[in-house]
C-alpha positions in Angstrom: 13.9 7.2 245.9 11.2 7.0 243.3 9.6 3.9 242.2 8.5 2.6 239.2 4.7 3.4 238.7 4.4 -0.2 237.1 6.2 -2.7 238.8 7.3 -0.6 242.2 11.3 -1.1 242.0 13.5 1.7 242.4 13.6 4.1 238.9 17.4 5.3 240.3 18.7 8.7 239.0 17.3 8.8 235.4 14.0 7.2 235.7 12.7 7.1 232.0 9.3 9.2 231.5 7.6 9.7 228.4 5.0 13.0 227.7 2.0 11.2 226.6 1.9 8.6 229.6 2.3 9.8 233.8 4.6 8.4 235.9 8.1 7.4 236.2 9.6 4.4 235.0 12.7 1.8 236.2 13.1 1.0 232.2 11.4 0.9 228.6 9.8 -2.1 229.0 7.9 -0.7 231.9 6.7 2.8 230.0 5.8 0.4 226.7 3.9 -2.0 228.8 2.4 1.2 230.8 1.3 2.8 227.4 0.0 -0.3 225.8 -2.0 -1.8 228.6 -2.1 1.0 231.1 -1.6 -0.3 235.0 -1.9 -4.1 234.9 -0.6 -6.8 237.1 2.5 -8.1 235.9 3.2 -10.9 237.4 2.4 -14.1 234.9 1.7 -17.9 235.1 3.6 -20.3 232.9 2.4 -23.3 232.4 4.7 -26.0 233.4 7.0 -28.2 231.3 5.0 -31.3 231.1 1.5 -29.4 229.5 3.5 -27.8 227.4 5.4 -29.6 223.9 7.2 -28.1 221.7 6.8 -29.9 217.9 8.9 -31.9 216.9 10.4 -29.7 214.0 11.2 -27.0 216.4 14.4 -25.5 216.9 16.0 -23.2 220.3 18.2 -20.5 219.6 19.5 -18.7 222.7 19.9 -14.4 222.3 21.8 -11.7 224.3 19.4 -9.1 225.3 20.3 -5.8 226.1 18.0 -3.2 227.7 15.8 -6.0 230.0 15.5 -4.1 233.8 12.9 -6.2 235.3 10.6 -8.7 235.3 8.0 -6.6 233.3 10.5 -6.5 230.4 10.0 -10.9 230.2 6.7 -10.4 230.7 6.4 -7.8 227.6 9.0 -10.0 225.8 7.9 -13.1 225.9 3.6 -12.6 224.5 5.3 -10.7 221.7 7.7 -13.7 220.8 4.9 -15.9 220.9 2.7 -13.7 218.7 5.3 -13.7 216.1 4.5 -16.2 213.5 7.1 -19.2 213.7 7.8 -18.4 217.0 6.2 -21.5 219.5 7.8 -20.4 222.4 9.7 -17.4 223.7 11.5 -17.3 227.5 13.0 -14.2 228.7 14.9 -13.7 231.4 16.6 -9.9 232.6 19.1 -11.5 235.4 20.9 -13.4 232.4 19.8 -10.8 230.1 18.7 -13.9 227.2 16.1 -15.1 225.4 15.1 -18.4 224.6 13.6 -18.9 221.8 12.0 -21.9 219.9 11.1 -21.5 216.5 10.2 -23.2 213.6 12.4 -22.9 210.9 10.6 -23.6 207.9 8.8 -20.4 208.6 11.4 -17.9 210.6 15.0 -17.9 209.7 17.6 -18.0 212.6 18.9 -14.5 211.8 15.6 -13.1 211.9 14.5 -13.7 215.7 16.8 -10.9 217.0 15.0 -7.9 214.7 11.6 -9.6 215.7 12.2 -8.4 219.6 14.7 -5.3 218.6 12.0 -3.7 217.3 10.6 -3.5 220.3 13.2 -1.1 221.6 15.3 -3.7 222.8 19.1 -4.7 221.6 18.8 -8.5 220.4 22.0 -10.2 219.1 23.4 -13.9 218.8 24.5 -15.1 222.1 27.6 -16.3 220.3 29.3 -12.8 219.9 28.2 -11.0 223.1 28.8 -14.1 225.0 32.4 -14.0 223.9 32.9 -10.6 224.6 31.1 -10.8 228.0 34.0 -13.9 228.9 36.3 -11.6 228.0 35.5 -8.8 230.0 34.8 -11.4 233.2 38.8 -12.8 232.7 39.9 -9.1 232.9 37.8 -8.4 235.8 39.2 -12.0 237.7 43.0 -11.1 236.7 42.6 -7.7 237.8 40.6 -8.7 241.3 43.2 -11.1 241.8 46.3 -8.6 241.1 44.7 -6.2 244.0 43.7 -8.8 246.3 47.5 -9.6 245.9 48.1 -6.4 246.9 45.7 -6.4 249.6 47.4 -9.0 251.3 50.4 -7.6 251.2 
């Protein structure tokens, strides 16, 4: 199996490949980075919790992220967060597939975060509905596992 010219894991059946840029990639965040910056490391150093403060007029808001494959995809996320004016601090992560954002509201409305990192080719929404939706479809899953492990047992 292929890997991803940028950050080496598996590209699976449908790698995603652009004309203008060689290679194949496991996701969009890895061809963007790619084009933009060409073949840099992607691991990244954060600084840890106690050099970093967040004012005190900050606010968090936490967003579903759809379309995050890998590590490179927080690593492209989070720079353009913080590069966005308002924005203080942006913390992606593609296992829970959220963002963590904190923001300061006088400057960047609530509503606005998600179309700040959906631009970017990603699908950003409020955790509220997705998160609903996402219990919803783990209940169904549980009942159903249960009903043929039931069976199973039988």
């Amino acid at each position: 199996m292929t890997a991803c010219t940028l950050c080496d894991l598996p590209v699976g059946d449908a790698p995603v490949t652009a004309e203008s840029v060689e290679g194949a990639f496991c996701c969009r965040g890895c061809l963007t980075v790619y084009r933009e910056l060409g073949d840099v490391d992607v691991s990244r150093e954060r600084a840890s919790e106690d050099e970093w403060t967040l004012p005190p007029d900050a606010e968090t808001a936490y967003l579903d992220v759809a379309g995050m494959h890998c590590t490179t995809c927080e690593v492209y996320l989070e720079p353009l967060g913080e590069s966005t004016a308002g924005i203080y601090d942006a913390d992606a992560s593609y296992a829970a597939g959220a963002l963590q954002v904190a923001y300061d509201p006088a400057r960047i409305d609530e509503v606005d975060l998600g179309g700040v990192f959906s631009r970017y080719g990603y699908e950003v929404g409020d955790d509220a509905g997705a998160g609903t939706h996402r219990r919803g479809t783990t209940a169904g899953r549980l009942i159903v596992g249960g009903f043929l492990g039931m069976m199973a047992m039988m």
